[in-house]
N, C-alpha and C positions, 0 to 999 in steps of 0.2 A: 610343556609348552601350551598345550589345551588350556591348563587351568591358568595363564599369564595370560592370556588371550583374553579368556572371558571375563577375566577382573579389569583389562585397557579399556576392553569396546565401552563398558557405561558412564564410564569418565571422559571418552573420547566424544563420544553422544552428546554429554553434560556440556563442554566444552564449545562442540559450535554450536549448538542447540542456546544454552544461557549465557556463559560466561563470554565470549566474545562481541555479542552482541550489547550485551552493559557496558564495555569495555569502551566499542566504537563510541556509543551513546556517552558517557560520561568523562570520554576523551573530545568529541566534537564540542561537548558543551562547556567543557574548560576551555578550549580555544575562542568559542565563541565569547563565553562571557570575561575573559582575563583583562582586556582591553578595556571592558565597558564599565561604563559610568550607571552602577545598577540605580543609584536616586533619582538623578535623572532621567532612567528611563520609568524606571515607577511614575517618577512625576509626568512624565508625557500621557504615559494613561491615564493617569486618574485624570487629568487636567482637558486633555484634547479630547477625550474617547467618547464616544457615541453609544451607549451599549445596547442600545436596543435595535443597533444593526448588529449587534453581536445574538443579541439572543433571536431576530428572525433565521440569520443565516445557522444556529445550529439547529433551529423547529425544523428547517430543511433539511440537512444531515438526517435527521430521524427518520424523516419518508425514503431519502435514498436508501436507507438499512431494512425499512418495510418494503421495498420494492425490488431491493437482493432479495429479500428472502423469497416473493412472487416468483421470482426468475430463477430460482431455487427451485420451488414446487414443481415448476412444469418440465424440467429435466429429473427429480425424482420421477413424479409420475408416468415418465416413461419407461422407466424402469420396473416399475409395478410397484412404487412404495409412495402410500397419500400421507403422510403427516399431517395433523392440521397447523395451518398457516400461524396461529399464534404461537404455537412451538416451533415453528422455523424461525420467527422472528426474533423469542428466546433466545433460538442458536444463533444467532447475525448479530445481536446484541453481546451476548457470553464472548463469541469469535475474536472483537476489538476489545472487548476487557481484558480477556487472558493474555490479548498479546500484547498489551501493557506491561505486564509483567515477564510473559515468554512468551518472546517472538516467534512467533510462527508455529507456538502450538496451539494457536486460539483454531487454524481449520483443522488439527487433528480432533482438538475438544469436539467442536459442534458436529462433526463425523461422527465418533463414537455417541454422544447425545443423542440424537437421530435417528441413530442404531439400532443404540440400547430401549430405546422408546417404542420405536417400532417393529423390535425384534426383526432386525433386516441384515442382511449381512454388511459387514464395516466396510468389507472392497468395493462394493457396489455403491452405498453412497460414497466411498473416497471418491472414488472415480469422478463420482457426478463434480464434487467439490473441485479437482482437478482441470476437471472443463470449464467447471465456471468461473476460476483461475486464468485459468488460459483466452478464453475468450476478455477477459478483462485488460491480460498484458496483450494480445492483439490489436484491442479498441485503444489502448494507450499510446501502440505503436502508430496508429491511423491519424491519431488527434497531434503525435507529434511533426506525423509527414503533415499536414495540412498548417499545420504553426509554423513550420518551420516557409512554408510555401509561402503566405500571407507574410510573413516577419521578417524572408529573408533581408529585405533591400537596409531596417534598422539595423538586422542584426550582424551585417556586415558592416555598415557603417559604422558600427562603437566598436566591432572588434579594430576594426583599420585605426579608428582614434584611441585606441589603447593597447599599442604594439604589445605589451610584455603581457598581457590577456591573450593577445592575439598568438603571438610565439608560444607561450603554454600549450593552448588546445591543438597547435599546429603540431608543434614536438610530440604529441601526445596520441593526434592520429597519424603520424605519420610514424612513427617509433618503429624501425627494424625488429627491436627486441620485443615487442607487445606482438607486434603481425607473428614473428617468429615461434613466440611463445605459443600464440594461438593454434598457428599452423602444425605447431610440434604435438601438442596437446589432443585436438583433431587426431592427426594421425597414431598419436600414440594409443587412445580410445578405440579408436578401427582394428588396428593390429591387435589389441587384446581381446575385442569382440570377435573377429576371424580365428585368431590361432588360439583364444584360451578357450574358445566358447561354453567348455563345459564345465569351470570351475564357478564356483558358486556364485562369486561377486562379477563375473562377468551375466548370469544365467538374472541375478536379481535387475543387474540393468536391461537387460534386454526384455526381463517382464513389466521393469517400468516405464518403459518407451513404449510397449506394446498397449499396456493401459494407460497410459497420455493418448495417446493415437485414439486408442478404440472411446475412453470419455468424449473426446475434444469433437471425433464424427460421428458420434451419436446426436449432437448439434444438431446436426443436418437431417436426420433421418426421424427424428421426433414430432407428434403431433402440438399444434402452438408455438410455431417457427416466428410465425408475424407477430404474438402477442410475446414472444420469446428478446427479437431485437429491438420491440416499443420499449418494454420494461430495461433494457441493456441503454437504449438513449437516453432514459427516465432517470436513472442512475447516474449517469455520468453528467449530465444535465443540471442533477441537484448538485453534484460535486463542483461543479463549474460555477452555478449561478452561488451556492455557496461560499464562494472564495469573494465572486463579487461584490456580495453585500458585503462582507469583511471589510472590504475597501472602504465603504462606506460610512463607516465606522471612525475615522481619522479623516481632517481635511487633507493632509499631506497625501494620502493614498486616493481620496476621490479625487485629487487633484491629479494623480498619473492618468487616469479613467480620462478625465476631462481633454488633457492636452494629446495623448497616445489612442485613445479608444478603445476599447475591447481588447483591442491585442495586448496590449500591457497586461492584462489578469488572466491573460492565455498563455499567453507568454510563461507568467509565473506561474499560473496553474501545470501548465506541463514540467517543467521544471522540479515544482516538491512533487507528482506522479511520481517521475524517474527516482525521486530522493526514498521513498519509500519501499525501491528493490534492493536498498543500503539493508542489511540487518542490524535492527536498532528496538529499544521499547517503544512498539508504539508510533517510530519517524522521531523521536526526543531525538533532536541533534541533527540529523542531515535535513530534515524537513525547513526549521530555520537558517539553515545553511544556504540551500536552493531559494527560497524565498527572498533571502536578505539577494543573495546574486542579481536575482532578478529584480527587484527592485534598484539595486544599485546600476545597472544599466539605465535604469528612466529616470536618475539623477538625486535618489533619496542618499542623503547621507547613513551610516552605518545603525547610529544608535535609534532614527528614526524606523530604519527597517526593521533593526530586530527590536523595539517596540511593538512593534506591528505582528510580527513571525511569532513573536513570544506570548502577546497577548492570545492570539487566535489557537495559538495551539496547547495553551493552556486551557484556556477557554473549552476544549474540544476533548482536552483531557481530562479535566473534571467530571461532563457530560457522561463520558466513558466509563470515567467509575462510578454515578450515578445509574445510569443504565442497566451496569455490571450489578452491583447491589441489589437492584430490580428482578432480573436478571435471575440469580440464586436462589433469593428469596421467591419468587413463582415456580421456580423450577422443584425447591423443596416440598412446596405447598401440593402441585402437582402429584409427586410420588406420592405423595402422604393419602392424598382425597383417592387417587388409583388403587391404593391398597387397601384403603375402606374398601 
């Protein structure tokens, strides 16, 4: 039984780690694109597209990934570990390449990077990494209560003008079975943290809730608190003001800007956030998905949206692997000059 065991777990790993994640990703994107008219939408770009709002909005993207890595250093350094800052950068840069390819091993990568670099123990910076996770889907959670504050009175208004939109989401939070499930799941969690508590996979959870906790209130206890949530709005900031130069880009999209205001690219901007806790390459596939929704509430037709969805995150994903390349190639050059 031992030896059945330990030959499941690394395929089971493989499994939600790579393979389901391609999956969603290359399942969303056949749905998206089966219907579409791909000529036509080539030709909208080439034809409509502005691209020099495309390439200011991703020279921004780059400061937001230099100013994670800021915000990066000064929860290291309260740990007692200084890296220098071009090698954080390295890692924030590596972080979104690798999870191009695998999802959501691009924060183990730059963990062990960091690490191995600074000869520092790998829990110690997880942790950090952890926090700075969490503070992220926190700030995401704040920007969607405040969206949704500011949008409610539209965003009521098209779900009322569009009952079977409306009946979905409704069917959806109100579900007995989903509350149920939830409820049951909770409790079943509990009970096995009370009554198993000393078997192994109960003892690994309770040590990674313990270091969630102990990363996430280290927050608060760190010196560079104030220069800690400048760099946290600096971030999110670029992210945002990035989306809206996108818009910029296409008349059809600075035309949602013009008639809706701000809240239209808030709107959407929260929107692909949320689509990005999908496990996916990179957001390939729900990112467009969220995007196209929300544009299609401010009256873009589909193949206009996902023009739009498809450019940008192309766009964004090129970038990525260019970065990436950058990226290795310093990181190898590094070792090599270290060992001289």
């Amino acid at each position: 039984m031992p030896k059945t065991e330990k030959k499941r777990k690394p395929w089971l790993g493989a499994l939600f780690k790579f393979i389901i994640p391609v999956v969603i990703s290359c399942g969303l994107c056949w749905l998206l694109f089966k219907d579409f008219d791909l000529r036509h939408m080539w030709n909208v770009i080439r034809t409509e597209c502005d691209f020099r709002w495309i390439a200011a909005a991703l020279a921004l993207s780059v400061f937001s990934y230099i100013f994670r890595a800021m915000r990066w250093r000064i929860q290291l350094r309260a740990i007692g570990i200084d890296p220098p800052i071009f090698a954080l950068i390295l890692s924030i840069f590596g972080t979104y390449a690798v999870n191009l390819v695998f999802p959501r091993l691009g924060e183990v990568w730059r963990c062990g990077y960091i690490a191995k670099r600074q000869e520092a123990p790998f829990t110690s910076v997880f942790g950090s990494m952890v926090a700075d996770r969490l503070a992220d889907t926190v700030t995401v959670g704040l920007i969607t209560l405040f969206t949704f504050f500011i949008a409610s009175g539209y965003l009521i208004s098209y779900l009322s003008q569009n009952q079977e939109t409306y009946e979905r989401i409704e069917n959806l939070v109100f579900s007995p079975w989903i509350w149920g499930a939830g409820v049951l799941a909770i409790a079943g969690v509990w009970w096995f943290l009370r009554h198993k508590w000393q078997h192994p996979a109960a003892r690994r959870i309770q040590t990674a809730i313990f270091e969630l906790w102990q990363g996430f209130a280290a927050i608060f206890r760190m010196p560079g608190k104030g220069r800690w949530l400048l760099l946290t709005v600096a971030i999110w900031g670029c992210f945002f003001t990035q989306l809206v130069l996108s818009f910029y880009a296409f008349s059809f999209t600075a035309d949602v800007i013009t008639r809706y205001g701000l809240t239209a690219a808030l709107v959407t901007f929260v929107l692909s956030s949320i689509s990005m806790a999908v496990p996916s390459n990179g957001g390939i596939g729900p990112w467009q998905w969220a995007v196209m929704f929300a544009l299609g509430m401010y009256g873009l037709d589909a193949e206009r949206a996902g023009a739009f969805a498809n450019l940008v995150l192309g766009c964004n994903t090129l970038m990525l692997i260019v970065l990436g390349l950058f990226t290795f190639t310093c990181i190898a050059l590094d070792r090599h000059n270290r060992k001289r």
